[in-house]
KOLLUM-373258 format. One line per 4 residues: number of its first residue (from 1); for each residue y, x, z of N, C-alpha, C. Coordinates in nm, 4 decimals. Each point is the difference from the previous one (the first is absolute). Example, Ala and Ser with C-alpha at 12.3 -4.5 7.8 and 13.67 -1.06 7.14 Angstrom:
BEGIN
1 = -0.5690 1.3190 0.7800 0.1190 -0.0890 0.0000 0.1200 0.0900 0.0000 | 0.1050 -0.0350 -0.0720 0.1190 0.0820 0.0060 0.1090 -0.0770 0.0730
This chain:
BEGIN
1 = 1.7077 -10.5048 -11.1795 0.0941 -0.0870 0.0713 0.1372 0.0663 0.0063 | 0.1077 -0.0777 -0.0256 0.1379 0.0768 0.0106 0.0071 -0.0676 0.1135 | 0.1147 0.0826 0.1213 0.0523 -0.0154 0.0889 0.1942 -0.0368 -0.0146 | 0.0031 -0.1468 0.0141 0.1527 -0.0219 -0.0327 0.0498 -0.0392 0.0898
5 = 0.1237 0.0249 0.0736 0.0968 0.0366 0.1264 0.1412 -0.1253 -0.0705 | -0.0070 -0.0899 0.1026 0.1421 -0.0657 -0.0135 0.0596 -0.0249 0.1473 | 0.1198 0.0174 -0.0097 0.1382 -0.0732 0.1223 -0.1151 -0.1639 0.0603 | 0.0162 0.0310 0.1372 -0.0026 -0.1449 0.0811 0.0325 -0.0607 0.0363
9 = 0.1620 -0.0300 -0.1191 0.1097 -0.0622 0.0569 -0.0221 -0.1272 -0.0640 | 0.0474 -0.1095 0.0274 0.0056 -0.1443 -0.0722 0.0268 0.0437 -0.1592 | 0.0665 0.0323 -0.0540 0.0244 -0.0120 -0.1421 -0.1064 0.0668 -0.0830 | -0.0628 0.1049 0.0366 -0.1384 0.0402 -0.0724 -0.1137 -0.0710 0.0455
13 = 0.0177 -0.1264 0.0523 -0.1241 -0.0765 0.0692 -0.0606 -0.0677 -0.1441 | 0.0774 -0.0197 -0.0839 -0.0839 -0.0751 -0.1298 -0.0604 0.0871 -0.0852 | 0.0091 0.1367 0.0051 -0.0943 0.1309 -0.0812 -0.1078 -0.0302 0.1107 | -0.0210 0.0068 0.1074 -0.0986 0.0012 0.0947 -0.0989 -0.1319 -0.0251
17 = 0.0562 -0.0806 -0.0463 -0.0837 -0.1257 -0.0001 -0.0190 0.0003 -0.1194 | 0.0313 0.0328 -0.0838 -0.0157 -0.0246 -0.1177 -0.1184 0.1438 -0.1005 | 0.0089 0.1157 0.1242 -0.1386 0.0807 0.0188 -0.1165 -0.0371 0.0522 | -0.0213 -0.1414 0.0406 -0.0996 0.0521 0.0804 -0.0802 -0.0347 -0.0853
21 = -0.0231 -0.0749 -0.0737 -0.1540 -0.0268 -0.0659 -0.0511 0.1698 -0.0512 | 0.0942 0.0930 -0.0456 0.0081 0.1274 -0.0578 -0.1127 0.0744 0.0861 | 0.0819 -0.0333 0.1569 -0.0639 0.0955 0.1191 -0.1294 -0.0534 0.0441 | -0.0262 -0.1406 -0.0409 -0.1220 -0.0516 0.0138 -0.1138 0.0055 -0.1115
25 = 0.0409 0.0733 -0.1141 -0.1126 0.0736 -0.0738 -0.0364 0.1084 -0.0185 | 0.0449 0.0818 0.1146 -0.0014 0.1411 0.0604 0.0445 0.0945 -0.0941 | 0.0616 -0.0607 -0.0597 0.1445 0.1312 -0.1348 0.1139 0.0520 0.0739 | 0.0390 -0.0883 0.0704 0.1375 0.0564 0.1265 -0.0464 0.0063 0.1424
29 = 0.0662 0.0917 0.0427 0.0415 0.0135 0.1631 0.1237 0.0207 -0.0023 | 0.0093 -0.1661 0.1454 0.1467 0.0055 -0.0423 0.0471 0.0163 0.1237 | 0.1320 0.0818 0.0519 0.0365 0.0785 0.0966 0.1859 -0.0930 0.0463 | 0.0113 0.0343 0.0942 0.0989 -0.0551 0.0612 0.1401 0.0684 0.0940
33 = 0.1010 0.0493 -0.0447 0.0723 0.0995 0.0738 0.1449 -0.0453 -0.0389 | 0.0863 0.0703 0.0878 0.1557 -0.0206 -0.0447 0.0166 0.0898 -0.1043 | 0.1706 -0.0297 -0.1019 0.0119 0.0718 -0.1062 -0.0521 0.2156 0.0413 | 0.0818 -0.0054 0.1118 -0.0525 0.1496 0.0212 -0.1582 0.0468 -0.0530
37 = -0.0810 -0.0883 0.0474 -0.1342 0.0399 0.0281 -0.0512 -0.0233 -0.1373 | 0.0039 -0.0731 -0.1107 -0.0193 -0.0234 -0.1166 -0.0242 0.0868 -0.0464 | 0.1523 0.0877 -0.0296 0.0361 0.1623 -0.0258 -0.0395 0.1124 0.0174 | -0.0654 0.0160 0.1740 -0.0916 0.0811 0.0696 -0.1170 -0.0190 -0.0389
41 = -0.0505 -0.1518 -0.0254 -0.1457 0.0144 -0.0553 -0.0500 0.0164 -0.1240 | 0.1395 -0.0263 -0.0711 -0.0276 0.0308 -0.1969 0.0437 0.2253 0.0223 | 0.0485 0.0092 0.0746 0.0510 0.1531 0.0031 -0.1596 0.0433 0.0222 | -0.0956 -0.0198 0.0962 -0.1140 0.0942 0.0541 -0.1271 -0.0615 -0.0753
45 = 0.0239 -0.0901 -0.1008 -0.0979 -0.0826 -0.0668 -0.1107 -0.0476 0.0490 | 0.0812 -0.0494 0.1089 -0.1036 -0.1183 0.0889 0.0131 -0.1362 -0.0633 | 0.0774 0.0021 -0.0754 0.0085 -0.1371 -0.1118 0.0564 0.0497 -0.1192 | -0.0589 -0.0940 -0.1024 -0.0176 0.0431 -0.1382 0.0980 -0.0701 -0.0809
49 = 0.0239 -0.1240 0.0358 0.1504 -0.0840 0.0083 0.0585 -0.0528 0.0716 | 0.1671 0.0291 0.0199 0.0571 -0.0010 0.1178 0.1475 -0.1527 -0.0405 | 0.0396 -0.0524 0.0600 0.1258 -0.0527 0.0015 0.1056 0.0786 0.0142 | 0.0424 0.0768 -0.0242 0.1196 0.0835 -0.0060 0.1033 -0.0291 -0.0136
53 = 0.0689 0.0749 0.1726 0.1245 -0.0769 -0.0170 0.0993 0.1194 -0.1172 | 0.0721 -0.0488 -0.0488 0.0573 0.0848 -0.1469 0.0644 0.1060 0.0994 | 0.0625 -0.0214 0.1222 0.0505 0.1254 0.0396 -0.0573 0.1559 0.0539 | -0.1971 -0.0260 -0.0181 -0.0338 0.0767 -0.0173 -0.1258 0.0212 -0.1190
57 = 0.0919 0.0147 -0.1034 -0.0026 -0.0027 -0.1298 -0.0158 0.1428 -0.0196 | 0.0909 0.0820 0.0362 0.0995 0.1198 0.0197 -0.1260 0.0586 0.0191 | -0.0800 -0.0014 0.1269 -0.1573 0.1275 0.0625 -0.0923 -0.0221 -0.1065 | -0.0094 0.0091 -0.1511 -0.0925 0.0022 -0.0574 0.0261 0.0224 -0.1370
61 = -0.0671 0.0937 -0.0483 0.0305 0.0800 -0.1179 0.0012 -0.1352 -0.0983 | -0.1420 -0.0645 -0.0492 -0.0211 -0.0842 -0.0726 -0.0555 -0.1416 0.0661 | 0.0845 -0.0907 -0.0538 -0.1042 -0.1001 0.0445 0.0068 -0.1442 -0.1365 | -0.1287 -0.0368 -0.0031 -0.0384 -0.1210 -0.0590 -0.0025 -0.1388 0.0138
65 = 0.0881 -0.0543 -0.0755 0.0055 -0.1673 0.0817 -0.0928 -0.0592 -0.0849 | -0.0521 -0.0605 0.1242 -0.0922 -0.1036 0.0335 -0.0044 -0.1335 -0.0296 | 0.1035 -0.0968 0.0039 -0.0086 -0.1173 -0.0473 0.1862 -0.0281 -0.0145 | 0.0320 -0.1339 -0.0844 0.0896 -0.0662 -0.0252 0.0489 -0.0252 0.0994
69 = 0.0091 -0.0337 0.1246 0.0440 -0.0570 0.1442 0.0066 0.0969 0.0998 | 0.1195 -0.0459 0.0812 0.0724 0.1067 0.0745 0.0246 -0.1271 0.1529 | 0.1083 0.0870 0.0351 0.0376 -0.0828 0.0992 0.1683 0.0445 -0.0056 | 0.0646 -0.1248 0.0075 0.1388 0.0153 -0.0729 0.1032 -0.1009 0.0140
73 = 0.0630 -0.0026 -0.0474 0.1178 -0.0928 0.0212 0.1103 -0.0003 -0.1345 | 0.0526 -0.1244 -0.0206 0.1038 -0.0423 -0.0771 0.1326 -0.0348 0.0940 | 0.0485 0.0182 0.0976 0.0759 -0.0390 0.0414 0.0213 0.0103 0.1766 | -0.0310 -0.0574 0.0874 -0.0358 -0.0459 0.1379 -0.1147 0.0652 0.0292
77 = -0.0753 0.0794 0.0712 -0.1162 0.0263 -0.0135 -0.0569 -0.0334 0.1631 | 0.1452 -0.0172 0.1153 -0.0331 -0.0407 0.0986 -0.0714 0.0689 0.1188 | -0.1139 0.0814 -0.0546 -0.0684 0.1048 0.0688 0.0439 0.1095 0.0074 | 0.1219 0.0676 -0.0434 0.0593 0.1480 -0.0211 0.1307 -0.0537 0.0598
81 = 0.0606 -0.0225 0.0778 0.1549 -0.0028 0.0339 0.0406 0.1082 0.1339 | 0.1346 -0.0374 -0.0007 0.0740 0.1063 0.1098 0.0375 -0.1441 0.0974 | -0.0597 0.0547 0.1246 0.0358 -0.1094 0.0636 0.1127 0.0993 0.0822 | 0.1337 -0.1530 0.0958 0.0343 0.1015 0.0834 0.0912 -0.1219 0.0717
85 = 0.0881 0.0222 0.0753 0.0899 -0.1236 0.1510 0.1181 0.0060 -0.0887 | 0.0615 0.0701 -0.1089 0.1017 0.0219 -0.0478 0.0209 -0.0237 -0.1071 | 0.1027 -0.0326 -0.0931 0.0285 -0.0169 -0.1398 -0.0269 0.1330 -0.0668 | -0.0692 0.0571 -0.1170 -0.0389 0.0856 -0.0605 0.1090 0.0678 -0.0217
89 = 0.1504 -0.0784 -0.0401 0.0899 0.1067 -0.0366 0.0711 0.0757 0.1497 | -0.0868 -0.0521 0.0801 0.0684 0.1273 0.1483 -0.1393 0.0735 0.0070 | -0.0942 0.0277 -0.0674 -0.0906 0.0792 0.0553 0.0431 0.1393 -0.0622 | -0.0363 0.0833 0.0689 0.0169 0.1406 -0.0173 -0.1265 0.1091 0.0600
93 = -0.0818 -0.1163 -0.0249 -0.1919 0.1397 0.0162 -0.0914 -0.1196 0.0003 | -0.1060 0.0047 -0.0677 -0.1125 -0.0628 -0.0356 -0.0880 0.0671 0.0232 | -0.0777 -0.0321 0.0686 -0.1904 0.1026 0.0490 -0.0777 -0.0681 -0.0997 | -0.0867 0.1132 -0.0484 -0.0897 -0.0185 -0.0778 -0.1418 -0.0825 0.0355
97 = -0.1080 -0.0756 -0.0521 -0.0919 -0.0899 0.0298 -0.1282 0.1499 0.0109 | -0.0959 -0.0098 0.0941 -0.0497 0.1235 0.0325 -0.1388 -0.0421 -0.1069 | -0.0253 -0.0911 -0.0916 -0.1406 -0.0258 -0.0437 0.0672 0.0190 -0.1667 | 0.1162 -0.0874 -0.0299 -0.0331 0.0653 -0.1619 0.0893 0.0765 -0.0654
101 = -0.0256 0.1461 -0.1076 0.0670 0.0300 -0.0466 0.0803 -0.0288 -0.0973 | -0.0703 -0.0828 -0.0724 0.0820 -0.0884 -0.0670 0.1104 -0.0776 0.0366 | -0.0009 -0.0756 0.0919 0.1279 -0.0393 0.0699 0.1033 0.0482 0.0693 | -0.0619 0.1286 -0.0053 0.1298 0.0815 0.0658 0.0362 0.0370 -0.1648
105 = -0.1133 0.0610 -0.0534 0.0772 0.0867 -0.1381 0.1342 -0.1345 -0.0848 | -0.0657 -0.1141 0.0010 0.0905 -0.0904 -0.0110 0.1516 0.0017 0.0911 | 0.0256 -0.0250 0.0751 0.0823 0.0216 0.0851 0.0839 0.1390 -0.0068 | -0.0668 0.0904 0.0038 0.0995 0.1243 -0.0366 0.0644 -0.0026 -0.1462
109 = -0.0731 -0.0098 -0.0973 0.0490 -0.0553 -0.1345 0.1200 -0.0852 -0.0131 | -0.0194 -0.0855 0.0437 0.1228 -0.1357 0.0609 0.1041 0.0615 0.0383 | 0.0111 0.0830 0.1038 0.0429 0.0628 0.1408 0.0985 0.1089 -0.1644 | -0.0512 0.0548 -0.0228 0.0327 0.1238 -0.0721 0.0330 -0.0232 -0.0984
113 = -0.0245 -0.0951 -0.0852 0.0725 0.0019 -0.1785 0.0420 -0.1544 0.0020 | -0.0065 -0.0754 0.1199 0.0683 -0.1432 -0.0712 0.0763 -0.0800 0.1030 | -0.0403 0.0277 0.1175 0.1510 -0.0478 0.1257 0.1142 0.0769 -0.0133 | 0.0633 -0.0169 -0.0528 0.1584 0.0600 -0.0249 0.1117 -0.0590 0.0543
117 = -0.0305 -0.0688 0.0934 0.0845 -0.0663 0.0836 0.1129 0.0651 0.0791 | -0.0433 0.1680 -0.0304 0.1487 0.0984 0.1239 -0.0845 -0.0148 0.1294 | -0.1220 -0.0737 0.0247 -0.0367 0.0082 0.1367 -0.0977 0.1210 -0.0100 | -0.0316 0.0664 0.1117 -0.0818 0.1451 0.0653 -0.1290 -0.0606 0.0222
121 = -0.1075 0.0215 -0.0779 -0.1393 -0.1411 0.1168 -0.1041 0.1690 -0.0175 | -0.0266 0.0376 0.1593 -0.0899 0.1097 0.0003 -0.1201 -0.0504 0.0022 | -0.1382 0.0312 -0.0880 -0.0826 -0.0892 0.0474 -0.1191 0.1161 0.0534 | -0.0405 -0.0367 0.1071 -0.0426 0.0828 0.0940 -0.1745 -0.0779 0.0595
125 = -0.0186 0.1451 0.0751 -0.1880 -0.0625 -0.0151 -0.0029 -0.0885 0.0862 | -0.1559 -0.0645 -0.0218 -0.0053 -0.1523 0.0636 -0.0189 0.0161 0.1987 | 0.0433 0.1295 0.0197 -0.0412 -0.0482 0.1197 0.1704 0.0866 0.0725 | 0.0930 -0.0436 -0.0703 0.1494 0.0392 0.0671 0.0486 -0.1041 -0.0370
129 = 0.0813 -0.0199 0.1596 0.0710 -0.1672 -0.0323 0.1012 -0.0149 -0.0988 | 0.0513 -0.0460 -0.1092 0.0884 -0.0718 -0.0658 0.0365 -0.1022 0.0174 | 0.1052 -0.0303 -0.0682 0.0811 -0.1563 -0.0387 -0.0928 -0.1148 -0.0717 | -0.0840 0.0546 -0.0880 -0.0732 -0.0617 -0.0741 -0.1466 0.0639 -0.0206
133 = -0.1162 -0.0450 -0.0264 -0.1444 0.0003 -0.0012 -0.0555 -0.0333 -0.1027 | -0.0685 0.0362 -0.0840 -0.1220 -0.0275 -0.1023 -0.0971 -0.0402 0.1102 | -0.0655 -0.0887 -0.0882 -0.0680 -0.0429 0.0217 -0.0906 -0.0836 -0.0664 | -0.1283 0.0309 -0.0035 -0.1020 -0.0456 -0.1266 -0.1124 -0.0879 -0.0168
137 = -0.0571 -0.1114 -0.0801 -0.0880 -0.0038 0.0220 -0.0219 -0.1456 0.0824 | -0.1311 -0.0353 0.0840 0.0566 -0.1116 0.0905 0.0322 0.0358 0.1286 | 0.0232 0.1301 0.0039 0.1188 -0.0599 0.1449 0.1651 -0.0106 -0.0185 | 0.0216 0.0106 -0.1817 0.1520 -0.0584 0.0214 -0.0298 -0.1398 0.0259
141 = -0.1086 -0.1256 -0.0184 0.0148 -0.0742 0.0508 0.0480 -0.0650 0.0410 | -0.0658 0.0401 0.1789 0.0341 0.0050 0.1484 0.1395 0.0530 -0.0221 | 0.0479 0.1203 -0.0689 0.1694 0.0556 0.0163 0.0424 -0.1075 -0.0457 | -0.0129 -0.0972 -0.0598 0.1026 -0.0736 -0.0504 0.0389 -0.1344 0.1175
145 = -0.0774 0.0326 0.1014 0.0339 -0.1204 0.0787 0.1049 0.0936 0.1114 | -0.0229 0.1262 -0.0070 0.0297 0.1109 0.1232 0.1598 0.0040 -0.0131 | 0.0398 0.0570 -0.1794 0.1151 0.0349 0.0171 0.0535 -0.0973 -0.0671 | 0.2051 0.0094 0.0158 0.0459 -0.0810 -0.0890 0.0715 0.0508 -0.1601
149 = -0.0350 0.1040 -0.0236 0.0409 0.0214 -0.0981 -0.1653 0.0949 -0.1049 | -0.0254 -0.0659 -0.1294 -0.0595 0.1017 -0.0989 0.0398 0.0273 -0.1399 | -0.0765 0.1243 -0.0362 0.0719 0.0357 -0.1415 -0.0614 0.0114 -0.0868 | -0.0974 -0.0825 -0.1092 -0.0904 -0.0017 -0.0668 -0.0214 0.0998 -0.1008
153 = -0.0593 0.0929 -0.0215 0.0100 0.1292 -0.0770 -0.0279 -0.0394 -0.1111 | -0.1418 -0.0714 -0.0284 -0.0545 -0.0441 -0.1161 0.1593 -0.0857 -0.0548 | 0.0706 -0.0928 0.0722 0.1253 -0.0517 -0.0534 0.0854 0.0831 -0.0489 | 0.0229 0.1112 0.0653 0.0592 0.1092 0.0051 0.0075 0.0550 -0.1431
157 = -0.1218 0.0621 0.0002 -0.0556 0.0728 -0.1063 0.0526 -0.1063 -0.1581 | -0.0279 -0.1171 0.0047 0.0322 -0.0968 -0.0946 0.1295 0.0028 -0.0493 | 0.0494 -0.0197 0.1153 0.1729 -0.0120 -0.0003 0.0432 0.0871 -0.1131 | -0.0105 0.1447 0.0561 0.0516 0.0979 -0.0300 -0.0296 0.1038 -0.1435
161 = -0.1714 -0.0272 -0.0303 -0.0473 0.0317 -0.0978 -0.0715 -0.0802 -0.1317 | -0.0081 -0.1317 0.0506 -0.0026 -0.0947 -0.1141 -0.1704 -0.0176 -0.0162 | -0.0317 0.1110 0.0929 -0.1530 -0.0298 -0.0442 -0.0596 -0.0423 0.1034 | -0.1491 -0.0191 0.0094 -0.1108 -0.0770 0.0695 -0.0369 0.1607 0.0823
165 = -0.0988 0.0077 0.0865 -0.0275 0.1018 0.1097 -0.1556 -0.0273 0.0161 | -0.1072 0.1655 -0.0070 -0.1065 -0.0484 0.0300 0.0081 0.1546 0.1331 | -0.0666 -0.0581 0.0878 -0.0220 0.0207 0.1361 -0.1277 0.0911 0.0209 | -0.1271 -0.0272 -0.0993 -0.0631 0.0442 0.0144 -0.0768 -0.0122 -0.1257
169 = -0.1381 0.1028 -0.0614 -0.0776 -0.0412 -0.1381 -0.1027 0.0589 0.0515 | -0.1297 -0.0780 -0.0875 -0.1427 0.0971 -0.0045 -0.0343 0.1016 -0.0641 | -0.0085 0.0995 0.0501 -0.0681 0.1510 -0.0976 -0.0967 0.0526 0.0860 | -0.0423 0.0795 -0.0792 -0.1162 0.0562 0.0393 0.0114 0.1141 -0.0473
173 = -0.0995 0.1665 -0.0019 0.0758 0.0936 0.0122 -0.0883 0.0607 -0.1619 | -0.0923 -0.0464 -0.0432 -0.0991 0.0141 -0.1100 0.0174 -0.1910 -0.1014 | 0.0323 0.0439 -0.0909 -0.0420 -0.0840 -0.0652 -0.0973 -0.1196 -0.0124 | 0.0173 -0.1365 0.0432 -0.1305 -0.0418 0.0296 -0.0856 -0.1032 -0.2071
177 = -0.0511 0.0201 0.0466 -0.0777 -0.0935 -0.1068 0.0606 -0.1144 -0.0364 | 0.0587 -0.0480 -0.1471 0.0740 -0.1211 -0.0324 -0.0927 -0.1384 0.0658 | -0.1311 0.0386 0.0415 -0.1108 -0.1401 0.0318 0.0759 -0.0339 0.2007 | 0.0005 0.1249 0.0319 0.0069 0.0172 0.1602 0.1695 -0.0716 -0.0087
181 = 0.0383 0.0487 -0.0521 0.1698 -0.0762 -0.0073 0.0158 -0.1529 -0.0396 | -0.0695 -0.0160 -0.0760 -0.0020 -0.1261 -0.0530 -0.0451 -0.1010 0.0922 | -0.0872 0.0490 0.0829 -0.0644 -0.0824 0.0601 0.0995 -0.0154 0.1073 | 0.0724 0.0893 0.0630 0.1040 0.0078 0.0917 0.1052 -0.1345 -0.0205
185 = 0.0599 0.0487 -0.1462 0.1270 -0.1193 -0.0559 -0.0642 -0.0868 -0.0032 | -0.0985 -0.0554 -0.0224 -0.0714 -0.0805 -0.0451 -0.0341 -0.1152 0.1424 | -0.0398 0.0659 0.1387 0.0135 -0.0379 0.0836 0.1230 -0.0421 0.0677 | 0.1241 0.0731 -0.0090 0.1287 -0.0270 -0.0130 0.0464 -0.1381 -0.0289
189 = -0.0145 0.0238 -0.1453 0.0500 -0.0945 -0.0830 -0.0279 -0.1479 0.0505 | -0.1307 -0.0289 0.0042 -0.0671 -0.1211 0.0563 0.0149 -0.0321 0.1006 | 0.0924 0.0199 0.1104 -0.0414 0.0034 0.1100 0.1589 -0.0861 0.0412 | 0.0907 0.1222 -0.0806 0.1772 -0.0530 0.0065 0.0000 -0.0783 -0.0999
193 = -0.0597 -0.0319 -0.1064 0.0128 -0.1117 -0.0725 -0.0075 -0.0812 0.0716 | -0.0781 -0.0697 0.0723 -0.0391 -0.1183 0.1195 0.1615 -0.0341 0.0521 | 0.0253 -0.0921 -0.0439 0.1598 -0.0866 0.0479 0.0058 0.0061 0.1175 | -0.1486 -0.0308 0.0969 0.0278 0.0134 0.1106 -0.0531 0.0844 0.0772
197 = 0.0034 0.1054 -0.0746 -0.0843 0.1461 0.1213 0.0438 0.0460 0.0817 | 0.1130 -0.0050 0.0664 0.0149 0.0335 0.1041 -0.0683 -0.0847 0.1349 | -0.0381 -0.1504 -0.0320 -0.0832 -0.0424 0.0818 -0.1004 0.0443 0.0404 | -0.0744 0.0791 -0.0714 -0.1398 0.0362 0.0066 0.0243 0.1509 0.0581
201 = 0.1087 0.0189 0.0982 0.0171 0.1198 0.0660 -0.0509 0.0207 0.1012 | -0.0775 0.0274 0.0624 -0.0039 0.0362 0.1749 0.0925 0.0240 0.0428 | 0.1313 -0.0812 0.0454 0.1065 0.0737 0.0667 0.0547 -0.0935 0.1207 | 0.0268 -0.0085 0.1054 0.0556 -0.1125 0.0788 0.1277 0.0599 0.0713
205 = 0.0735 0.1380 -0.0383 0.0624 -0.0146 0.1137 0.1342 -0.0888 -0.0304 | 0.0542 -0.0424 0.0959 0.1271 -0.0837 -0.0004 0.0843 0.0537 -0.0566 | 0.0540 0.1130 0.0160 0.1093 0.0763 -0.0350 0.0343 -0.0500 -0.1249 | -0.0929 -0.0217 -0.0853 0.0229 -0.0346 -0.1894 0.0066 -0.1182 -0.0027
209 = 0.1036 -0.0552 0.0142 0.0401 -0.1913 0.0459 -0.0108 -0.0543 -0.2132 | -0.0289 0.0860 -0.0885 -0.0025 -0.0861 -0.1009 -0.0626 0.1080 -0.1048 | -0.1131 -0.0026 0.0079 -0.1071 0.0904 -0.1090 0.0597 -0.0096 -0.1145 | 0.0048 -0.1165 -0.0739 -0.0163 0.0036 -0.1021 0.1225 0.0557 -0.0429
213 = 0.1222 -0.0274 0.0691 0.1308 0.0729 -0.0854 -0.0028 0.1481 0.0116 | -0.0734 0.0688 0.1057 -0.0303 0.1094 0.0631 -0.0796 0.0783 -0.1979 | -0.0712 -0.0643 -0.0145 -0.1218 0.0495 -0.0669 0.0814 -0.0248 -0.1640 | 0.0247 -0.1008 -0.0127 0.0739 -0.0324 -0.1292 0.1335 -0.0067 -0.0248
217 = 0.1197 0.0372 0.0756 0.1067 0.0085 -0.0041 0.0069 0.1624 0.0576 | -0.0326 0.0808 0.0576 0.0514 0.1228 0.0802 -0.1166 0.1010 -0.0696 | -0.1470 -0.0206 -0.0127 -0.0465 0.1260 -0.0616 -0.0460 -0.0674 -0.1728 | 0.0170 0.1444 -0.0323 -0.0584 0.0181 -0.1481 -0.0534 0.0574 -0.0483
221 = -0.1554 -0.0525 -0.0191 -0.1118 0.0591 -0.0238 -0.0132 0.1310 -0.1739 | 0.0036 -0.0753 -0.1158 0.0093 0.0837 -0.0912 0.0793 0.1409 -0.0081 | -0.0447 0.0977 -0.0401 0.0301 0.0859 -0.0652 0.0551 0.0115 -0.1390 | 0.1365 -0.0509 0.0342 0.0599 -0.0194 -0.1545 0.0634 0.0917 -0.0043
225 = 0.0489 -0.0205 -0.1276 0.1263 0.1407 -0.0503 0.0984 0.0280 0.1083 | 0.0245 -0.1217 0.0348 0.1313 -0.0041 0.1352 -0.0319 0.1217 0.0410 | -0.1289 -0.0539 0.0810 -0.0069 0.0846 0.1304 -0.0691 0.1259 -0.0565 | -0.0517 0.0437 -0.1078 -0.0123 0.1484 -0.0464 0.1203 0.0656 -0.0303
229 = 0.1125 -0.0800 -0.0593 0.1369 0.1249 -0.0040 0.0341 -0.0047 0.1387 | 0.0060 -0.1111 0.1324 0.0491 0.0181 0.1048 -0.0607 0.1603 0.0842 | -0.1243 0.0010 -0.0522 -0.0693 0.0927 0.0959 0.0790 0.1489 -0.0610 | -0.0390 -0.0142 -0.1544 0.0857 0.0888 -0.0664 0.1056 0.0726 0.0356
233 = 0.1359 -0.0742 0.0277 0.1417 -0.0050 0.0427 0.0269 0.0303 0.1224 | -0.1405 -0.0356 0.0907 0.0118 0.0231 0.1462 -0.0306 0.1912 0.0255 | -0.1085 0.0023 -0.1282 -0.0018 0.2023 -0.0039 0.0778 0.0756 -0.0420 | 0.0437 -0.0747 -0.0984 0.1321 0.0584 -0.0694 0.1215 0.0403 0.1063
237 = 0.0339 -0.1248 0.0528 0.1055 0.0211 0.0734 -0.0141 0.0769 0.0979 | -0.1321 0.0473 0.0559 -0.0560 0.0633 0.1311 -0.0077 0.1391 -0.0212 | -0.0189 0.0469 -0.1644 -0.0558 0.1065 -0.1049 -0.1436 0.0584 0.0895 | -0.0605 -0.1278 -0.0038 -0.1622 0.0103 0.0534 -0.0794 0.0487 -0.1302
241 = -0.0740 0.0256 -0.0414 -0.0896 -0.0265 -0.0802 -0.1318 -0.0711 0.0061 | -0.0093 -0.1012 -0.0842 -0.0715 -0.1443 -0.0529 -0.1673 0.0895 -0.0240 | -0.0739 -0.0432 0.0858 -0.1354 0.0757 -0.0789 -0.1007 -0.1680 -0.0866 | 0.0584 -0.0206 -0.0157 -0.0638 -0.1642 -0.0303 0.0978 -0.0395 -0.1534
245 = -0.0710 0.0060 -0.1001 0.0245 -0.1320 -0.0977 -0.0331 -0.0862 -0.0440 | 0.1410 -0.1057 -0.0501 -0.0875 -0.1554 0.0095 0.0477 0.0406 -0.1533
């Protein structure tokens, strides 16, 4: 039995449903944590495939991807923004989101090689007040009713670099079997093919006043070239080193 670890946020809710027949022929155990904990549980190999958020990419010598599909964005991604009471061009400190590294590593990237605006933006940890807030996941949500101003990173990221953004990918830390993978994409595939799968979600909370643009306009499932040079460009520019090739 492999043990596989994904985010329990709304946007990885269609890998979850689209596992279960997997977990119901006792081949998977399937585990449930924020991006942090993914990381912690693919690090002590309490799971054998993890959702990984790319910003901790970096804690691991080698790693093996797992399937075609990520969790990502072309544009808007909606769940990653800077919320804040003020117009972005008066902010001058942004606190970091305390659950993913990826969204901060995003954000400092931004922060550091592509706002050139002459403005100072310190971005500081998530628990010292700033002008502006990350914030991830579904409780930007709820932020979006809170504050009046946000700053879409995934937009961001578009704007500025021309490419698409993946947020997070599957690896695992050993090589798995082309049959065990297949069966993975394979479950994938069928599941987001369905025109209308996001219906078949368990999800009710209010906060998401329109699924479907949520699901088909703001995330992007494949693992395309986009989003393999994005991840690329994001180490480069960081001078991280990439233990993963696609």
């Amino acid at each position: 039995m492999y043990n596989l670890i994904l985010v329990e946020y709304l946007n990885a809710l269609p890998f979850a449903a689209a596992l279960k027949h997997l977990a119901s022929s006792g081949e998977f155990n399937i585990m449930r944590g924020n991006p942090r904990e993914c990381a912690e549980q693919l690090t002590r190999g309490t799971a054998d495939i993890a959702l990984l958020p790319v910003g901790a990419l970096q804690d691991f010598e080698k790693l093996y991807a797992v399937s075609d599909y990520c969790i990502g964005c072309n544009g808007p991604v909606r769940t990653v923004c800077v919320f804040s009471h003020i117009p972005f061009a008066e902010i001058r400190s942004i606190s970091q989101d305390p659950e993913s590294r990826s969204s901060n590593l995003l954000l400092n990237t931004l922060n550091d090689h592509f706002w050139n605006s002459g403005q100072e933006i310190e971005i500081r940890p998530h628990d010292q007040e700033s002008d502006g807030k990350l914030i991830i996941g579904d409780r930007a949500f709820e932020a979006e009713k809170n504050y009046a101003y946000k700053l879409d990173l995934g937009q961001e990221w578009k704007r500025l670099t021309q490419l698409p953004f993946a947020f997070a990918v599957w690896v695992s830390q050993v090589e798995l079997p082309e049959q065990i993978r297949s069966k993975i994409d394979q479950s994938f595939e069928k599941f987001l093919g369905q025109a209308d799968f996001y219906k078949k979600l368990n999800y009710t909370q209010s906060a998401v006043s329109d699924l479907e643009t949520y699901f088909r306009k703001n995330i992007s499932y494949p693992l395309d070239s986009g989003k393999k040079e994005a991840i690329k460009l994001l180490y480069k520019l960081n001078k991280l080193t990439l233990p993963l090739e696609f």
